[in-house]
Steps between C-alpha positions, in 0.01 A plus 500: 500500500569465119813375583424250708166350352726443133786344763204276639339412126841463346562215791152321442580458113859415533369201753236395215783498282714329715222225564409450153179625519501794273321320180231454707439705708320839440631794685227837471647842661235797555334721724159523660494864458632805363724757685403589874316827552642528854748774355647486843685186420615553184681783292307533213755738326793258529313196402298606226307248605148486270705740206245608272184326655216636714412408791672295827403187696124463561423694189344354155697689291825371366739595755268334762478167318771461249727298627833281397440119384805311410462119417806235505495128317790427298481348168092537539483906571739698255735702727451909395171437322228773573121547469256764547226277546290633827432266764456440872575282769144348465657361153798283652272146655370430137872611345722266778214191442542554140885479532473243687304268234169504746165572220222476699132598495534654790716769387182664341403599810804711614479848413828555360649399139822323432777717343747185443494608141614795571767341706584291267545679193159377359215682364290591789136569478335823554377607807179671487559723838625516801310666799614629826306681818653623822291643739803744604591790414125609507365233289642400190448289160733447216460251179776458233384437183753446204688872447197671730509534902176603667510637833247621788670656790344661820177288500468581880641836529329839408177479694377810283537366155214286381528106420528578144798699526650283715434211237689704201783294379830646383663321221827448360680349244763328640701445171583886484479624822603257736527822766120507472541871480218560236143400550392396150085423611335777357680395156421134523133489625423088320842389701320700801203308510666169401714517832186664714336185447792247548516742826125409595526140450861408655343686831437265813288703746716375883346618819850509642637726202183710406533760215228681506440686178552117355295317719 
């Protein structure tokens, strides 16, 4: 499948090439997901697949929703420049209408933020957080928040512990230990409570995806 999806990429870009369209046009590779927890289909011992992280596909830790994002525009995007800056897919409208030379009002509204900076080699402002909440795998919540990760897993599972317990958030700084092997909390109580509330207010009660304990 590898094979073939870089044969069928490889053939899209050489015909923008071929066209003339490559300085402008904008080509964005990445994934919806992270690796498939249907171990049936895939041999996780050959493929190595999440390495180091936690977690697999429906999951909010980082094996569940880190995934690839590779951006093309020649002479605008500088070919084997990185960033570490974390985003989501909620981010790309206002980045693409910013790229695009559109500055509207409008774009106030939209709930992402534009990381053309980023893309372009520019200073990029800071981002303040960015939330997630999957009613999956139990119930869960997770907010990023400069080095620190807060997570809530299991919202809807064990019936026997109280709300309370199910509301304790595990957190981890992602700058050390991206494996989010160690639960720092209990060391960083004013981070705690910062993300606890960020947690409370980024919540949407949905009567199709109830969580219960948040609700």
């Amino acid at each position: 499948m590898i094979t073939r999806m870089d044969k069928y990429i490889g053939r899209v870009l050489d015909l923008i090439d071929e066209l003339d369209l490559a300085d402008n046009t904008i080509v964005i590779f990445t994934s919806d997901n992270g690796t498939t927890h249907l171990k049936q289909e895939v041999d996780y011992d050959f493929f190595n697949s999440v390495g180091k992280l936690r977690g697999l596909k429906g999951s909010l830790y980082e094996g569940g929703v880190r995934v690839p994002l590779i951006v093309r525009w020649p002479g605008r995007i500088k070919a084997g420049s990185s960033s570490d800056f974390v985003t989501g897919f909620e981010d790309w409208i206002p980045t693409l209408l910013e790229l695009a030379g559109h500055k509207g009002e409008e774009d106030k509204e939209l709930d992402g933020i534009s990381i053309a900076p980023t893309l372009l080699g520019k200073k990029q402002p800071e981002r303040e957080f960015l939330y997630r909440e999957f009613s999956g795998y139990g119930g869960q919540q997770a907010l990023w928040m400069g080095k620190w990760k807060g997570i809530r897993q299991r919202l809807l599972r064990d019936k026997k512990k109280s709300d309370k317990e199910k509301l304790r958030i595990q957190l981890y700084d992602m700058e050390k230990d991206i494996s989010e092997s160690e639960d720092v909390a209990a060391k960083n109580p004013e981070v705690v409570a910062r993300i606890r509330k960020l947690l409370k207010q980024e919540h949407t009660p949905s009567e199709f995806f109830p969580i219960k304990p948040l609700d």
